[in-house]
N, C-alpha and C positions, 0 to 999 in steps of 0.2 A: 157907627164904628163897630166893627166885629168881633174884637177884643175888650171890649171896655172895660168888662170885670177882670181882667188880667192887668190890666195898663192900671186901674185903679188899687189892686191889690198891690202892685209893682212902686207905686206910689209913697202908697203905707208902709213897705219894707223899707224905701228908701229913707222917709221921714223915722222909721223906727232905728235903722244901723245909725244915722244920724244923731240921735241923741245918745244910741250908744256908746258911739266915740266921743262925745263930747264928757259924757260922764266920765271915763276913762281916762281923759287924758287932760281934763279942766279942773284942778285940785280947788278955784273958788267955790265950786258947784256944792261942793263936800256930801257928795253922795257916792262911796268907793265901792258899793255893791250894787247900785243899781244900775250898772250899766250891764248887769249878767241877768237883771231881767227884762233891758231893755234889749240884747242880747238874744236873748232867747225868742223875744217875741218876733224880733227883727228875722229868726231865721222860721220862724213858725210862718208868715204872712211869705216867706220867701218861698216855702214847700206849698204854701197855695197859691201862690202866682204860679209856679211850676203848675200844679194840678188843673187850674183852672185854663191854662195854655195846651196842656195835653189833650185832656179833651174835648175842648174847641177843634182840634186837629183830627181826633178821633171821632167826631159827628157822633150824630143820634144813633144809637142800635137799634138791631130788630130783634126784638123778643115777641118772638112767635111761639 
């Protein structure tokens, strides 16, 4: 597969936003902030699915 580390990144974001809606919006959990660092991390692993898709797209350079 030619994406993999993007498809698996994409993974992790998904299982991250995941638990952040839940903490958010599941008052037995009683955890009312951590869903802003499940949050964050959800959008951290999202800016690297993006990067890790770009340049896959953009192939190897020449540095000559």
């Amino acid at each position: 597969m030619k994406h993999l580390d993007a498809v698996l990144l994409g993974i992790v974001c998904l299982v991250w936003t995941t638990l952040a809606i839940m903490y958010a919006t599941i008052p037995m959990i009683m955890m009312p902030t951590g869903f802003r660092v499940w949050g964050l991390g959800a959008v951290l692993f999202l800016v690297l699915t993006l990067l890790a898709l770009l340049s896959r797209q953009r192939g190897p350079t020449d540095r000559r």
